[in-house]
DRENDOMI-332926 format. One record per residue: x, y, z of N, C-alpha, C in turn; residue in three letters. Coordinates in steps of 0.1 Angstrom, whole numbers, plus 5000, padded with zeros to 4 digits. Layout:
! DRENDOMI-332926
XYZXYZXYZala/...
//
This chain:
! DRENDOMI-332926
502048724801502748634810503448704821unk/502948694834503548734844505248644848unk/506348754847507848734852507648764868unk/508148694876508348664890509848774890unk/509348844902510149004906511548944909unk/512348934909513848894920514549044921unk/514649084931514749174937516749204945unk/517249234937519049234939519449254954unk/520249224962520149204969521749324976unk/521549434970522649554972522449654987unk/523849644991523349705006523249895002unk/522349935015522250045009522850125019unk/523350235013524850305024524250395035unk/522650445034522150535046521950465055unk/522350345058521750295070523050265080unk/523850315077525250365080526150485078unk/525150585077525850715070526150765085unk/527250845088527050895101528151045095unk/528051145101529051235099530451195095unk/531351115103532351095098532350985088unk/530950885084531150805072530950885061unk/530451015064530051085051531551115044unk/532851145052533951175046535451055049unk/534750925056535950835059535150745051unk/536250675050535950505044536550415051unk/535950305056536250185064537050105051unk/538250045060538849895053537849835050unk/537849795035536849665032537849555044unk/536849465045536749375052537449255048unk/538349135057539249045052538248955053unk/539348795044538448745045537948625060unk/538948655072538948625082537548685092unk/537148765085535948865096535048795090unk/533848795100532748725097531648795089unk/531048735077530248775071529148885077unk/528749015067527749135071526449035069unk/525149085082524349075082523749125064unk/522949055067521949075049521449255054unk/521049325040520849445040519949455050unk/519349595056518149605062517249655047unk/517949735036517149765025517949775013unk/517349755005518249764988517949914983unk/519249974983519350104977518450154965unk/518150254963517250294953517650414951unk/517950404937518350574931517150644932unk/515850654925514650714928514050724943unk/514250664955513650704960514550784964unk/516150804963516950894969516951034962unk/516351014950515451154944514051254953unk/513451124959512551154965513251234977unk/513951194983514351184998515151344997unk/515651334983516151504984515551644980unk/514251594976513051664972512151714989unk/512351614995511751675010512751675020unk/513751695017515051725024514951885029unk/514251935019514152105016512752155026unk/512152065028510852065041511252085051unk/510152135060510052135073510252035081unk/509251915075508651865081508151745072unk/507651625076507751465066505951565066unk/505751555052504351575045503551515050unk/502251545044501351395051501251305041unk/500951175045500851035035500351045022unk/499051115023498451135004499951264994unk/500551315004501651414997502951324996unk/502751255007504651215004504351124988unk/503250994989503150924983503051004963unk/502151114963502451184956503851234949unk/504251244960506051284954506451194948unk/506351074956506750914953506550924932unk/505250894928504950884923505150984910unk/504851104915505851244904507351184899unk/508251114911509251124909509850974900unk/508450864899508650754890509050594899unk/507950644915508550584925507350444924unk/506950354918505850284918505550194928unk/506550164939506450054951505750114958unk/504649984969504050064978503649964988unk/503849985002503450165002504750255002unk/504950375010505750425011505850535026unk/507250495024507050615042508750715044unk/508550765049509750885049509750865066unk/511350935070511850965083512451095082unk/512551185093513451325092514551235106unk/515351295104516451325114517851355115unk/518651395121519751495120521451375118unk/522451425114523451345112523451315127unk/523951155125524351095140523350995146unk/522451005141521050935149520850845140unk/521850745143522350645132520950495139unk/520750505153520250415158518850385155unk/518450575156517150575155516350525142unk/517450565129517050535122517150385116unk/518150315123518250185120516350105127unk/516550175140515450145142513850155139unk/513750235129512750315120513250195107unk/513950145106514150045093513349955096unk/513849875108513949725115511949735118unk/511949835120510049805125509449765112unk/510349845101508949835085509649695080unk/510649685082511449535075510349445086unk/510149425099509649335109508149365101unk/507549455097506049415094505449425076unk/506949395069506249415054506449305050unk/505549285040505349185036506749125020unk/507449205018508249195006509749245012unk/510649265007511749385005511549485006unk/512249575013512449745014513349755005unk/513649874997513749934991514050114998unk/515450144998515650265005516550375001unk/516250485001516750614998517350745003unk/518350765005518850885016519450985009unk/518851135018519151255010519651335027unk/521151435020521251485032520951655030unk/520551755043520551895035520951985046unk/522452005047523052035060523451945070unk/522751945084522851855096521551715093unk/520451785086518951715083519351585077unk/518751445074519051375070517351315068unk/517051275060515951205051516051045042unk/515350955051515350825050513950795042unk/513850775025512250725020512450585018unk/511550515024511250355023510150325015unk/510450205008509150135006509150005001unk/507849944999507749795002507549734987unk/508549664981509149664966508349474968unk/506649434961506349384960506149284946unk/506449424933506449424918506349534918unk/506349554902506849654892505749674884unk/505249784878505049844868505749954858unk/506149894846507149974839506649984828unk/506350124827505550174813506750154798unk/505850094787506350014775505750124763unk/506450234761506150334751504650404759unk/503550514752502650524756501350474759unk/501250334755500350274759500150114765unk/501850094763501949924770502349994785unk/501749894795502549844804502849704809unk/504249684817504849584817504649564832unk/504349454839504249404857504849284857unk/505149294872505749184877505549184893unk/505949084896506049034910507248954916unk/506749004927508648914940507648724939unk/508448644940507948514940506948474952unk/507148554959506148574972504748564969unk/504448664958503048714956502348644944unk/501448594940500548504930499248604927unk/498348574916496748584912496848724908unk/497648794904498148934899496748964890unk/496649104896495649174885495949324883unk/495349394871495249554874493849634876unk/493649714879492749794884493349934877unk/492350014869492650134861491750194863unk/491750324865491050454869491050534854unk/490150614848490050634839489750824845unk/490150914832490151054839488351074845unk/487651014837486051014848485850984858unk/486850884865486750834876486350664876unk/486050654864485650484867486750394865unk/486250314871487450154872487250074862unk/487749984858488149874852489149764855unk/488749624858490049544862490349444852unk/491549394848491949384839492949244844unk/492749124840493048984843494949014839unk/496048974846497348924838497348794838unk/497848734829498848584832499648564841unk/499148454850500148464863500848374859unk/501248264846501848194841503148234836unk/504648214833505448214824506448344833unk/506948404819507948534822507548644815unk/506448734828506148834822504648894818unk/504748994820502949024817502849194807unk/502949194798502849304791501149364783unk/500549474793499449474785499149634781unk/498549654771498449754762496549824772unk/496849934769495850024775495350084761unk/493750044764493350084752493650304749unk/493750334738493850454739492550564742unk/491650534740490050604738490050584756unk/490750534764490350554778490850664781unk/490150774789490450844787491850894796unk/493050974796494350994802494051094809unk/494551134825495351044828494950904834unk/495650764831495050694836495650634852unk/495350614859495950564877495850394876unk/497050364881497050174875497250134888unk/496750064893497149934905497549794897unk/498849764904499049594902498649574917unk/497649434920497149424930497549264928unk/498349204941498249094939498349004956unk/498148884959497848814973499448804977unk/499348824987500748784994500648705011unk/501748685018501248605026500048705039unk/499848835036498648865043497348915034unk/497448815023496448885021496348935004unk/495648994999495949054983495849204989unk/496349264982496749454984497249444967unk/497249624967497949674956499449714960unk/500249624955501849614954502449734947unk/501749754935502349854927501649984922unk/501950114920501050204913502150264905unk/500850304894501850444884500650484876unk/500850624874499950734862500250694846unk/499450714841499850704826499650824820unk/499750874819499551054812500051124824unk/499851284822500451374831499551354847unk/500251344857499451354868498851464871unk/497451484876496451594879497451694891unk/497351804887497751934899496951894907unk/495751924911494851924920494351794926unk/494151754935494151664944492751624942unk/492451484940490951454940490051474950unk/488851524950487751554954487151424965unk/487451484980486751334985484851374989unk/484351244993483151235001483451315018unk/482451395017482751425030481951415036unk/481851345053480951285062481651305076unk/480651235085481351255100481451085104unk/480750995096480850885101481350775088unk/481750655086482050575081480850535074unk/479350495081477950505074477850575066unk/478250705067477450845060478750845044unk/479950775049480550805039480550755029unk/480250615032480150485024478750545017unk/477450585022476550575019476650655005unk/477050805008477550904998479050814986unk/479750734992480150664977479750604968unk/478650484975477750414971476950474958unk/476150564964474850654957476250764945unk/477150794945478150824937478250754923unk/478450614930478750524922477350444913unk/476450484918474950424914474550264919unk/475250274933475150124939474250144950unk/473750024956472350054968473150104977unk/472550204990472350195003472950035008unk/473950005020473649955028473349915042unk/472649805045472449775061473749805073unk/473349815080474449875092474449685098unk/475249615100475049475105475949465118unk/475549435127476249435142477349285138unk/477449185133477749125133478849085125unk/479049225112479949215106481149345112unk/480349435121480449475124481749485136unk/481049355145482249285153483349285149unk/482749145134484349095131485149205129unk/484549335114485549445115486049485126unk/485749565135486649595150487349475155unk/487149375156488249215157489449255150unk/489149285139490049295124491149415125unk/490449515130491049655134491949655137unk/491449585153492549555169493649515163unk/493149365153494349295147495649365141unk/494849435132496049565122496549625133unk/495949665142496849795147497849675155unk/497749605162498249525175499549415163unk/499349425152500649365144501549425133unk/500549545131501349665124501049625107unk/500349535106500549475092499349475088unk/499049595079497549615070496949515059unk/496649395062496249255055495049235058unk/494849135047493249035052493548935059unk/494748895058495148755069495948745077unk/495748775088496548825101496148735111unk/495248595107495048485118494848415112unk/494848285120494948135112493648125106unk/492448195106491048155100491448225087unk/492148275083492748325068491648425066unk/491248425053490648555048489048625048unk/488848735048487248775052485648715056unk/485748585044484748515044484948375053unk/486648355058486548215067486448295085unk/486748395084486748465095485348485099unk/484248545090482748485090482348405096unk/482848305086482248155089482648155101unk/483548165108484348125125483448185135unk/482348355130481348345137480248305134unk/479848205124478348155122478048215114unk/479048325106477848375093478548325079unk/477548305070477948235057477348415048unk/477748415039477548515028477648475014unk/476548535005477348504988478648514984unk/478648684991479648764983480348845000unk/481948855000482348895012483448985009unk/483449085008484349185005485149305020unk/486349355020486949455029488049515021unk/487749595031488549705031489549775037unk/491049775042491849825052492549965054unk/492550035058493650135057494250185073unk/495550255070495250285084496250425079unk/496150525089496350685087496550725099unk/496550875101497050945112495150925117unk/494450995104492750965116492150905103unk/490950885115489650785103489650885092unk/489751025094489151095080490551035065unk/491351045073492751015059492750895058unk/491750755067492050625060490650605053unk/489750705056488750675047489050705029unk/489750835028490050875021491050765014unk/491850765020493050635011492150545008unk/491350485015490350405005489650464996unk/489250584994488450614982489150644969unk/490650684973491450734959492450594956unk/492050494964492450344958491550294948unk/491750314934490550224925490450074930unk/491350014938490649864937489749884949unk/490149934962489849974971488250034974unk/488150114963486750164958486050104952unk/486750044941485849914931484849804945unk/486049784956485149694966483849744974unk/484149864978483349944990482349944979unk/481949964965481250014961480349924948unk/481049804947480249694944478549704946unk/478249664937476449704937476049554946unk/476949434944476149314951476249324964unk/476849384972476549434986475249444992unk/474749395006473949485009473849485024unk/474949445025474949455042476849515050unk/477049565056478349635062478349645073unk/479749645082480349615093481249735091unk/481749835104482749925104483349875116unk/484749905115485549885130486749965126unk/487150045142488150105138489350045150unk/490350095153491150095164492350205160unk/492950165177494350295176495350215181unk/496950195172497750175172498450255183unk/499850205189500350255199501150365196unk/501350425182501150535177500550645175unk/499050605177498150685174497150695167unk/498050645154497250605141496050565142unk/494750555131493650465131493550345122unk/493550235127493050165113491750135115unk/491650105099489850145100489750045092unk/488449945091488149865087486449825081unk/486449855065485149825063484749685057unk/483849625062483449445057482449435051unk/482549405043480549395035480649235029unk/479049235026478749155026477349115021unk/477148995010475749044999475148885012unk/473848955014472548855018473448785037unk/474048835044474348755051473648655059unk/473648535062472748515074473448405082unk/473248385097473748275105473948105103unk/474548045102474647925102474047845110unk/473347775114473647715123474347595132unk/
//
C-alpha cells in the first residue's frame, strides 16, 4: 500500500546565510509584521552532508559524480544539482533556487555547507521516498502530486525487472527477493503533472567503485543500435516522422526547462503522434538533458527504467531529436515506436 509523501514545510537557513548572518541573529519577528514568504526549500540534513563533501572541490563535479555523492551519502531524491559560490552572493543564489523551484515538478529539498569564503548550495526535487526496511524490504512513497507508482531494479548482471506497488491506502513496503543478485539499483518511478520519471533512487548492497561501462558511438543510431543488440532486442528503423516529433519535443524541454513527457496540451508521447497522423501499437521515450548528447545519452543508459524503454524488443521504429538550452546544455530526445503508420 502506497502512503502519499507530505513533505514538512521548514524554512531552510542557506538561502539567507550571508557573512554577518553566519554570526548575528535577527529579532524574531512581531506579531504586527507581515507574514514570511513560504520557503524557497525545506532544509535537509543529508544533503547538507553532501554540500560539505564538495565544499573541499575545486569545482561542482559533473552530474553522473555529483549524483553519486548524492547517493553514497543516503541522498535518494531526484534529481539533484549543486551551486559553488562565495559568502555574500546571497542573490545569486536565491536566484539559482527560484529557477529549479519555477521548473520542478515537487518540493526542493536544500543543503548548505561553508569552507572558508566558498559556500555550497545541493538541491533536489523531493517527489517520494525510498527507505530501506532491514536488508531486504523496501519502503516508497509519494508527494500527493504523483500517482501509478512503480519500481524498476537493476540486478548486479545488469538486468531489469519492474515491480507493480499499491497505489491504494498508506504505504507500500516490498521485500527484494534475496537470490537477486547485490548490488541492487532501485527506481521509484511515478507520473506527475509532466509526465512519469523516476522520483526516487537508492542501492541495496555496497555501491560499485567503478563506474558502469557505457555504449560508445558518435550518433544516437549507432548507440541505440549497440544497446539494443546488448540487450538481445531488434535493430531499429530510422523514422523521419517520429523523428520530427522528437526534435518538437527537444525544443520543448530546453525552451521550459522541464525534462517531461507532457509539456503541451496534446499530453503524452502517443497523443502527440496522433496530432501528427500517426497511430502506433506501442509508443515509448525517452528524455534527458546534460552538458552534451554524449552525458544524456549515457544518463539514459545507467537509468534502468530509462533503458528498460530504449530497449524493449516490441519496438521497431525510432525518432532522435536533440536541442540546446540557453545554457548550453543538450536535451536529447529518443521516441519509438512498434509498427507505426499514418492515419488518415
Amino acid at each position: 500500500m502506497l502512503r502519499k509523501l507530505f513533505v514538512p514545510s521548514a524554512m531552510l537557513l542557506a538561502l539567507h546565510a550571508t557573512a554577518a548572518a553566519d554570526s548575528q541573529s535577527e529579532a524574531p519577528p512581531t506579531v504586527a509584521e507581515q507574514p514570511q514568504a513560504a520557503p524557497l526549500c525545506i532544509r535537509s540534513t543529508t544533503l547538507e552532508l553532501v554540500a560539505a563533501e564538495l565544499a573541499d572541490l575545486q569545482s561542482i563535479p559533473p552530474s553522473s559524480e555529483l549524483i553519486r555523492t548524492a547517493r553514497e551519502a543516503g541522498v535518494d531524491a531526484n534529481p539533484v544539482y549543486a551551486k559553488f559560490g562565495v559568502t555574500g552572493e546571497f542573490e545569486s543564489f536565491k536566484a539559482w533556487v527560484e529557477d529549479l523551484k519555477e521548473t520542478a515538478d515537487a518540493p526542493l529539498i536544500c543543503g548548505r555547507a561553508r569552507s572558508g569564503e566558498r559556500i555550497v548550495l545541493v538541491a533536489a526535487v523531493r517527489a517520494g521516498a525510498l527507505t530501506l526496511e532491514g536488508g531486504q524490504r523496501l519502503h516508497a512513497e509519494v508527494v500527493p502530486e504523483f500517482r501509478d507508482p512503480f519500481l524498476v531494479v537493476r540486478d548486479s548482471s545488469g538486468g531489469s525487472r519492474r515491480i507493480a506497488v499499491d497505489g491504494q491506502g498508506a504505504g507500500a513496503s516490498v521485500t527484494l527477493p534475496p537470490d537477486w543478485g547485490r548490488p541492487l539499483f532501485v527506481q521509484l518511478v511515478a507520473t506527475g503533472p509532466n509526465g512519469p520519471r523516476p522520483i526516487a533512487e537508492r542501492w541495496v548492497g555496497k555501491i560499485p567503485k567503478e563506474a558502469p561501462a557505457h555504449t560508445s558511438s558518435q550518433s544516437p543510431e549507432s548507440w541505440l543500435m549497440q544497446l539494443r543488440r546488448g540487450a538481445g532486442a531488434r535493430s531499429l528503423r530510422s523514422n523521419r516522422l517520429l523523428s520530427q516529433e522528437a526534435t518538437s519535443h527537444a525544443q520543448a524541454v530546453c525552451e521550459s526547462g522541464k525534462v517531461g513527457h507532457e509539456l503541451d496540451p496534446f499530453g503524452d508521447p502517443e497523443a502527440r503522434l496522433l496530432k501528427r497522423g500517426v497511430e502506433a501499437r506501442v509508443v515509448g521515450e525517452a528524455i534527458a538533458r546534460a552538458t552534451t548528447l554524449s552525458d544524456a545519452l549515457h544518463a539514459i543508459e545507467d537509468s534502468p527504467s530509462h533503458r528498460m524503454t530504449v530497449t524493449d524488443p516490441r519496438f521497431t521504429d525510432a525518432g532522435y531529436g536533440q536541442a540546446k538550452d540557453e545554457k548550453g546544455r543538450t536535451c536529447a530526445v529518443i521516441l519509438l515506436a512498434s509498427w507505426p503508420r499514418k492515419v488518415p
